[in-house]
N, CA, C and O atoms as a GROMACS GRO file, in nm:
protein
  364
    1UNK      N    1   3.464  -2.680  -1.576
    1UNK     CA    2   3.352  -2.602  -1.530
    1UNK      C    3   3.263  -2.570  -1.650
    1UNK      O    4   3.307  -2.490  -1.733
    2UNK      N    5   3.154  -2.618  -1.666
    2UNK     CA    6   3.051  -2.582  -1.755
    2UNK      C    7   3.034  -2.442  -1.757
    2UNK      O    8   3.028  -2.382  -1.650
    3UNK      N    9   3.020  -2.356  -1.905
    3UNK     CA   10   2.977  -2.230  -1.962
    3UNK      C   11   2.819  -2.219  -1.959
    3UNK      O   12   2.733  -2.284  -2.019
    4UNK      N   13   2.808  -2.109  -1.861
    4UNK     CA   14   2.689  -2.040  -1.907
    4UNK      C   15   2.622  -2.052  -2.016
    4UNK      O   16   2.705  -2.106  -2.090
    5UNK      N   17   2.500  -2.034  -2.095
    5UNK     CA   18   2.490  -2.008  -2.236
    5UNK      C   19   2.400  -1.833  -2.190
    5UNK      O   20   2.327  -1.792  -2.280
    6UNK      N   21   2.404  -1.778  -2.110
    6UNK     CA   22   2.348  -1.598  -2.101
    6UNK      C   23   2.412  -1.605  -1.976
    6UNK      O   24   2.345  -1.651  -1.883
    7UNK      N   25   2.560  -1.557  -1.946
    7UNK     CA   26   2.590  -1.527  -1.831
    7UNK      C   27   2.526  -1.367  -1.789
    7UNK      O   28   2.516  -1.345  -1.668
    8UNK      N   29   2.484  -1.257  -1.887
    8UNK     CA   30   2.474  -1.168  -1.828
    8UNK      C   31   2.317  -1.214  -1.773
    8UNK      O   32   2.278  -1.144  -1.679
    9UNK      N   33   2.252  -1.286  -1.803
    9UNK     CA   34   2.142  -1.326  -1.714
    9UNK      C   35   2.166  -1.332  -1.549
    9UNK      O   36   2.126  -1.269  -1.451
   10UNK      N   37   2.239  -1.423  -1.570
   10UNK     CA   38   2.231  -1.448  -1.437
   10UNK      C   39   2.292  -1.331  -1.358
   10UNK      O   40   2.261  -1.316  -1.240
   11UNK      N   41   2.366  -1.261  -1.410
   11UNK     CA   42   2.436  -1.152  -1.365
   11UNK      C   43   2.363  -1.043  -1.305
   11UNK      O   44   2.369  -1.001  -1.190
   12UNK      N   45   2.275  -0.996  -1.427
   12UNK     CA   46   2.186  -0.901  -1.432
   12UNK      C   47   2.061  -0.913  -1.309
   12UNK      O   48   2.023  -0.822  -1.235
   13UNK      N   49   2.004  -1.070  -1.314
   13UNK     CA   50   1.934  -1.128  -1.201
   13UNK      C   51   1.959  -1.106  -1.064
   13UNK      O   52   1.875  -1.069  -0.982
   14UNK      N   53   2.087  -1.130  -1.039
   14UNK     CA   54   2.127  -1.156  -0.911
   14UNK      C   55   2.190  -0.997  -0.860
   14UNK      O   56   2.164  -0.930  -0.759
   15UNK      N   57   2.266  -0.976  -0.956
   15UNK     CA   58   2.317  -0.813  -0.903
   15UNK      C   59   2.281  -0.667  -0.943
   15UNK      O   60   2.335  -0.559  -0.919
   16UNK      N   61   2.157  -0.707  -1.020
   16UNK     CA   62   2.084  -0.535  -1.049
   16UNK      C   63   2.014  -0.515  -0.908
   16UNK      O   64   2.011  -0.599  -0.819
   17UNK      N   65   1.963  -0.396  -0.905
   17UNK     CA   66   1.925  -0.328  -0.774
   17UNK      C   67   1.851  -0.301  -0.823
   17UNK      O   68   1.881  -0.261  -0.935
   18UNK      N   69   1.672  -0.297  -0.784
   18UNK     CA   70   1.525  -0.218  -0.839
   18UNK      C   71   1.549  -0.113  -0.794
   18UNK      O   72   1.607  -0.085  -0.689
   19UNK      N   73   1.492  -0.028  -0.896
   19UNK     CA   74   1.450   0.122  -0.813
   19UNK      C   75   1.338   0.121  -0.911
   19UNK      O   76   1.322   0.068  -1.020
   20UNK      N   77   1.233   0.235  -0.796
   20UNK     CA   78   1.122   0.267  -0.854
   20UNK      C   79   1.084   0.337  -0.958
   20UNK      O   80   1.088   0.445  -0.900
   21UNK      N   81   1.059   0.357  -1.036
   21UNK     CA   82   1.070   0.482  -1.145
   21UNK      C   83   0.997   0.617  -1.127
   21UNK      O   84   0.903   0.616  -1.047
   22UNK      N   85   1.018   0.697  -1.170
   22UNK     CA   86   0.930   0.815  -1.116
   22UNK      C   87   0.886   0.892  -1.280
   22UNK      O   88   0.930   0.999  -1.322
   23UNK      N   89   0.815   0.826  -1.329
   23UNK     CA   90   0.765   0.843  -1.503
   23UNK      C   91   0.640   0.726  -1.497
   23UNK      O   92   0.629   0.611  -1.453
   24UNK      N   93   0.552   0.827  -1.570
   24UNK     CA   94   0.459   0.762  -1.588
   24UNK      C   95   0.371   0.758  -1.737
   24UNK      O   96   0.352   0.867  -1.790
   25UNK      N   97   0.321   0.645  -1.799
   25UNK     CA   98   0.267   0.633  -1.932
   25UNK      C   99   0.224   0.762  -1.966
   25UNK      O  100   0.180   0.835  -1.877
   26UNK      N  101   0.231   0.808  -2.109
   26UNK     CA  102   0.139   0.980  -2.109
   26UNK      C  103   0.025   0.893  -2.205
   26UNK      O  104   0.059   0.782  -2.244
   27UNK      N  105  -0.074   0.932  -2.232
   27UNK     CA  106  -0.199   0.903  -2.297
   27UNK      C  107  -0.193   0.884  -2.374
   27UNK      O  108  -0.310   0.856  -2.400
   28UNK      N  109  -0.103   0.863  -2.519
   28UNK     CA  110  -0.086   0.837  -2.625
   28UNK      C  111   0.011   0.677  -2.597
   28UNK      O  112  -0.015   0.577  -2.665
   29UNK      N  113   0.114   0.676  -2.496
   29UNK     CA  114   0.176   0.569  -2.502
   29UNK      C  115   0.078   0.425  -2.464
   29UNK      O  116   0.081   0.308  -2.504
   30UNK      N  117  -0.010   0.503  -2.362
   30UNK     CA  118  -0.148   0.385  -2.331
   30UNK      C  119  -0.220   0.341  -2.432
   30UNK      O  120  -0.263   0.226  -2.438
   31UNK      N  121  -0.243   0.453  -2.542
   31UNK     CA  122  -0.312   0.436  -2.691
   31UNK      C  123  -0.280   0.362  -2.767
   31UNK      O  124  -0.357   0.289  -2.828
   32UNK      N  125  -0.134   0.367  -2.782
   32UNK     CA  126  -0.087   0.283  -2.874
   32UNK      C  127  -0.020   0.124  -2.829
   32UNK      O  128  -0.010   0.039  -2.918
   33UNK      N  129   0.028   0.087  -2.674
   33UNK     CA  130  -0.014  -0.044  -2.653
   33UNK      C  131  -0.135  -0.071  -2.648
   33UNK      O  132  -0.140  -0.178  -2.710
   34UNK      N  133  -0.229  -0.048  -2.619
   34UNK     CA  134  -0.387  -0.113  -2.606
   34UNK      C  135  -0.394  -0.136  -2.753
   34UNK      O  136  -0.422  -0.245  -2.803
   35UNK      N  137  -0.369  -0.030  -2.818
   35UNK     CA  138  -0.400  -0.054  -2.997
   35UNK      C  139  -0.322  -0.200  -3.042
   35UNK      O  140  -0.380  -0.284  -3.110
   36UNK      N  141  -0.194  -0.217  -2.997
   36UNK     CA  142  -0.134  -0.359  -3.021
   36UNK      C  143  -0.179  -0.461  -2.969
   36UNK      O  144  -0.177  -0.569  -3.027
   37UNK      N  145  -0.215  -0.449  -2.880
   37UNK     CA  146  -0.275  -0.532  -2.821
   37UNK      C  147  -0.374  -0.594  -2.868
   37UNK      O  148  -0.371  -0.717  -2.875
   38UNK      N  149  -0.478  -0.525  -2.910
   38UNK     CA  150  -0.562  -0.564  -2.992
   38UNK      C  151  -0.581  -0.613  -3.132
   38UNK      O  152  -0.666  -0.692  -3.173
   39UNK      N  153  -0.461  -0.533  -3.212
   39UNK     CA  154  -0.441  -0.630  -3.346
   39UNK      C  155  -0.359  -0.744  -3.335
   39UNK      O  156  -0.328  -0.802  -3.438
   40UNK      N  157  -0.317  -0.786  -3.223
   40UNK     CA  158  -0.242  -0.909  -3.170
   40UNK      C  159  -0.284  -1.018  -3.084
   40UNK      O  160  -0.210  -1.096  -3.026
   41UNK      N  161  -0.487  -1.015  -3.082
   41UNK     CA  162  -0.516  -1.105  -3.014
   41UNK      C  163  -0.452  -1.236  -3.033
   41UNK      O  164  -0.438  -1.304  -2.931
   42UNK      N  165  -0.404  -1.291  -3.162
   42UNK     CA  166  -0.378  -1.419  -3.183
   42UNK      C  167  -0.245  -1.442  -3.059
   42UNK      O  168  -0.225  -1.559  -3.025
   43UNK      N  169  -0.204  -1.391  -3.029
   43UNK     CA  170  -0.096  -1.383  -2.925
   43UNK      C  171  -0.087  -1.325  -2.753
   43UNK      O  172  -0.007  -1.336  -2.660
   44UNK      N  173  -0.206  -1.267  -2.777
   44UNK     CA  174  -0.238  -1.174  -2.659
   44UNK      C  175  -0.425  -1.180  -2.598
   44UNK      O  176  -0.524  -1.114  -2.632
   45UNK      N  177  -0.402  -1.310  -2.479
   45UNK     CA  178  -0.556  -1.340  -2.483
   45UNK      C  179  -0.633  -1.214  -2.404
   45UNK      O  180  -0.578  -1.141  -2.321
   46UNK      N  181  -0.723  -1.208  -2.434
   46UNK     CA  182  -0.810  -1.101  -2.392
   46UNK      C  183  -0.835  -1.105  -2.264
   46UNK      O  184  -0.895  -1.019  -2.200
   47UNK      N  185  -0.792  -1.198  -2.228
   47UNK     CA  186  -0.775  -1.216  -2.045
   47UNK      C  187  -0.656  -1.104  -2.000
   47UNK      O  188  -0.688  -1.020  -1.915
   48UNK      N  189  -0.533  -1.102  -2.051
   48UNK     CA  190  -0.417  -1.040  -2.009
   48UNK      C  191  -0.454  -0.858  -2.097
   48UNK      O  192  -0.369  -0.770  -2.107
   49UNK      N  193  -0.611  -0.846  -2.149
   49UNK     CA  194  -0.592  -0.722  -2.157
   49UNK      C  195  -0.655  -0.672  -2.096
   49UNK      O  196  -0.634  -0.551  -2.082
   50UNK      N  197  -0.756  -0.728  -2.032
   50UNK     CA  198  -0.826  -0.714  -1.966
   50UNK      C  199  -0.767  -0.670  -1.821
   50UNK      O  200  -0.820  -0.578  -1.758
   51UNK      N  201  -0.662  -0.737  -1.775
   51UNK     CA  202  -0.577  -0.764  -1.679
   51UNK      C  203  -0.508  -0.658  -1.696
   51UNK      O  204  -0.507  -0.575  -1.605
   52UNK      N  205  -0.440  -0.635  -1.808
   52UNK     CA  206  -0.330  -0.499  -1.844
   52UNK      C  207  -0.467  -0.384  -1.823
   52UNK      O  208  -0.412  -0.296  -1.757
   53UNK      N  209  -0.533  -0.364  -1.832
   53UNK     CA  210  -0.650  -0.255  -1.844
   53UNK      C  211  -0.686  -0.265  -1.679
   53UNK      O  212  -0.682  -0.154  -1.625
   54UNK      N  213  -0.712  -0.350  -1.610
   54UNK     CA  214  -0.718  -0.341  -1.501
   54UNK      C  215  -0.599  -0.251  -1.381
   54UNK      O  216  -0.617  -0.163  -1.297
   55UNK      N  217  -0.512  -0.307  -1.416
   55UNK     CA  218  -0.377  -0.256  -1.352
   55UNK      C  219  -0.362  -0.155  -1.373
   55UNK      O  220  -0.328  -0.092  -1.273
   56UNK      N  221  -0.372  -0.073  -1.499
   56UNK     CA  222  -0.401   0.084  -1.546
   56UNK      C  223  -0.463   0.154  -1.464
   56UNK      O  224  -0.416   0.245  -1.395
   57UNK      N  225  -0.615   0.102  -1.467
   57UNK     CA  226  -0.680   0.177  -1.406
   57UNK      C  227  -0.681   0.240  -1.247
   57UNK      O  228  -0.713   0.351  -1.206
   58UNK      N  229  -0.620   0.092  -1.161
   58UNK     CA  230  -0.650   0.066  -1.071
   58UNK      C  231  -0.483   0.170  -1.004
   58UNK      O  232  -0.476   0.232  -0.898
   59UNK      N  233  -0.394   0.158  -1.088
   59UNK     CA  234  -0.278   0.229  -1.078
   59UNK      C  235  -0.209   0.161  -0.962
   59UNK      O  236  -0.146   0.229  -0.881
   60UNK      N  237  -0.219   0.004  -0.946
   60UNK     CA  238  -0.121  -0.088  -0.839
   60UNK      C  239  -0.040  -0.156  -0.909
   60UNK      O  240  -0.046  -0.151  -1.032
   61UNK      N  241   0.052  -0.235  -0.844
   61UNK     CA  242   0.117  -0.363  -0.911
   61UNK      C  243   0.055  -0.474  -0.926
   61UNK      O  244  -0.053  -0.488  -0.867
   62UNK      N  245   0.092  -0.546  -0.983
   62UNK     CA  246   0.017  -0.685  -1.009
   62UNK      C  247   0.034  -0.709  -0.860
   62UNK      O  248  -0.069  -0.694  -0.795
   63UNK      N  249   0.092  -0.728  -0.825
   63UNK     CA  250   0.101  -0.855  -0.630
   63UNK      C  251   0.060  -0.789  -0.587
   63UNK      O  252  -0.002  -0.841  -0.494
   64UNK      N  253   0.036  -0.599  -0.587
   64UNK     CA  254  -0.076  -0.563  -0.476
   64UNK      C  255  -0.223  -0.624  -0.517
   64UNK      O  256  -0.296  -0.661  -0.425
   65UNK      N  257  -0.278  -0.637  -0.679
   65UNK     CA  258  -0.355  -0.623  -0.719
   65UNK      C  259  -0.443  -0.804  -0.670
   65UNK      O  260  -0.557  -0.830  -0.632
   66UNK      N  261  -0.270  -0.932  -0.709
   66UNK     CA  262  -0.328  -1.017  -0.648
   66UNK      C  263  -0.359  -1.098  -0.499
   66UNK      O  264  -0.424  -1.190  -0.451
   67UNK      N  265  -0.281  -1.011  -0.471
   67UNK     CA  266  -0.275  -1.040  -0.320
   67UNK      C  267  -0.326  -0.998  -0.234
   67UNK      O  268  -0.278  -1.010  -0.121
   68UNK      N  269  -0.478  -0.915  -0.266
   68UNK     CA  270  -0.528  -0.841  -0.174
   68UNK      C  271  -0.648  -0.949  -0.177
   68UNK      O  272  -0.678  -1.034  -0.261
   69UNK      N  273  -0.713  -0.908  -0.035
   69UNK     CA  274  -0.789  -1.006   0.012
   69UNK      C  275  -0.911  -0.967  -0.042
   69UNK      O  276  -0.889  -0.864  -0.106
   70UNK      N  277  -1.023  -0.996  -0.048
   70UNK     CA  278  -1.112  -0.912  -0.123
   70UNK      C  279  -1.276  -0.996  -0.010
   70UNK      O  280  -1.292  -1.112   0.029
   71UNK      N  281  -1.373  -0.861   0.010
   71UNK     CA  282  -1.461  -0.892   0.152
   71UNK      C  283  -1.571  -0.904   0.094
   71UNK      O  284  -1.561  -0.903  -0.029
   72UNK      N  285  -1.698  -0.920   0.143
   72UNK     CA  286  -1.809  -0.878   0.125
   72UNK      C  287  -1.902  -1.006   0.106
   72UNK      O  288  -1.858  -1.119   0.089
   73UNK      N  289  -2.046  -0.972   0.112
   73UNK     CA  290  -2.128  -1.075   0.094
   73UNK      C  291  -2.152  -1.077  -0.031
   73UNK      O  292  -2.255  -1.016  -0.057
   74UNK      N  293  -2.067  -1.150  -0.177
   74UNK     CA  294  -2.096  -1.175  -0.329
   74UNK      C  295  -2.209  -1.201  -0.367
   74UNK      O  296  -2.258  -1.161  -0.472
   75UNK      N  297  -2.290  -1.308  -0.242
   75UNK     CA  298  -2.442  -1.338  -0.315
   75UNK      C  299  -2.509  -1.278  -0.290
   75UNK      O  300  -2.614  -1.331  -0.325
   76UNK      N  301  -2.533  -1.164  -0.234
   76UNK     CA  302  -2.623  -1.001  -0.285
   76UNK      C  303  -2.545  -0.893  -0.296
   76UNK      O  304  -2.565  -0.783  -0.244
   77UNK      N  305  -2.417  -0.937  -0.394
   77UNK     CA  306  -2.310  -0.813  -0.472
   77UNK      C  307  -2.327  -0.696  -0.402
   77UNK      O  308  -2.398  -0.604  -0.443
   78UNK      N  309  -2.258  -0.693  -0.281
   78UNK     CA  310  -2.255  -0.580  -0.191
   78UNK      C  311  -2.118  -0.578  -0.131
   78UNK      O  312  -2.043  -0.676  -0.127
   79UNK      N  313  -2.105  -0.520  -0.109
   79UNK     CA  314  -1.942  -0.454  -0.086
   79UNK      C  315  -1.853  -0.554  -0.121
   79UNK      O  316  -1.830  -0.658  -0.060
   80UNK      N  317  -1.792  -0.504  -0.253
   80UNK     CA  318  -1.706  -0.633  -0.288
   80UNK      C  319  -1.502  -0.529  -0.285
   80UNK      O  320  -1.406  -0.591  -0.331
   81UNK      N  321  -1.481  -0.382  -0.225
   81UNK     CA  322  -1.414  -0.394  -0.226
   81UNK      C  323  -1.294  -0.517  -0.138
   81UNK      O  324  -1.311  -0.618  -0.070
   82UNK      N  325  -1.180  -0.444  -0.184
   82UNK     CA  326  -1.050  -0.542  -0.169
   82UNK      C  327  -0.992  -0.486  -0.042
   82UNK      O  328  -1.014  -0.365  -0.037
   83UNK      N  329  -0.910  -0.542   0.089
   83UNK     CA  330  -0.806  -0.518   0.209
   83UNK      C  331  -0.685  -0.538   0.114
   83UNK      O  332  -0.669  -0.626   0.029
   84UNK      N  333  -0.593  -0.422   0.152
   84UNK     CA  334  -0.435  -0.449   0.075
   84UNK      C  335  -0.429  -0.583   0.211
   84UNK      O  336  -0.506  -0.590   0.307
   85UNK      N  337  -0.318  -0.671   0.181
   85UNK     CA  338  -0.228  -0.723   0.248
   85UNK      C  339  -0.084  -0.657   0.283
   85UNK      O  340  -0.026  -0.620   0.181
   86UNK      N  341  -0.019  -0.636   0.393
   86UNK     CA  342   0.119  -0.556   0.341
   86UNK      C  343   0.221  -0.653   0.392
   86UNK      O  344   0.230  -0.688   0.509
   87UNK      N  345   0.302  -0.694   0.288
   87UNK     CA  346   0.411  -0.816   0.377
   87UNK      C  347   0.484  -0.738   0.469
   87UNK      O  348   0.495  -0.616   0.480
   88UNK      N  349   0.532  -0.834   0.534
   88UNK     CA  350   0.631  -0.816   0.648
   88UNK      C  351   0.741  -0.728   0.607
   88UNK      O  352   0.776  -0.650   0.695
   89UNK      N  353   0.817  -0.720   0.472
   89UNK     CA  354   0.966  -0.681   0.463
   89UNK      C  355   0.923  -0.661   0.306
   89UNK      O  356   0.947  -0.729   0.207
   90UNK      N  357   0.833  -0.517   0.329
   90UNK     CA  358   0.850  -0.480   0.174
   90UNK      C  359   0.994  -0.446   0.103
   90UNK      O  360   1.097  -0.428   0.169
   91UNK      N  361   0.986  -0.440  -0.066
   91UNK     CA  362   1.076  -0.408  -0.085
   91UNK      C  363   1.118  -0.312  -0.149
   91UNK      O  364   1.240  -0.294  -0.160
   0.00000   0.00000   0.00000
């Protein structure tokens, strides 16, 4: 039987349980990733801070953030909010 090379991977994968957290960034911890972020463009494209700055603001998850449908008539930039989608069997 072939060895793993990270069995607690797969371990950790398959049998941790999510829970939500109930803590949230305080204003200095936002300060000082954005600050890394930025002396780390060579590694960190300005797309994903942009993206990380988005998600902040917007205070969703990424899959609410991409998975929402988004309405409006664009070619006279008028109502461009977003419809959540809600799956079937959140989790």
């Amino acid at each position: 039987m072939p060895t793993l090379p990270a069995p607690w991977a797969v371990r950790d994968r398959w049998l941790c349980v999510e829970q939500s957290k109930d803590r949230a960034l305080t204003l200095e911890e936002l300060t000082q990733v954005f600050k890394v972020f930025r002396e780390n463009t060579d590694s960190f494209a300005r797309e994903n801070y942009l993206a990380c700055a988005l998600l902040v603001t917007l205070g969703v998850r990424k899959s609410e953030l991409t998975e929402a449908s988004w309405q409006g008539d664009r070619s006279r930039g008028r109502n461009l909010g977003a419809t959540q989608r809600r799956a079937a069997n959140p989790v």
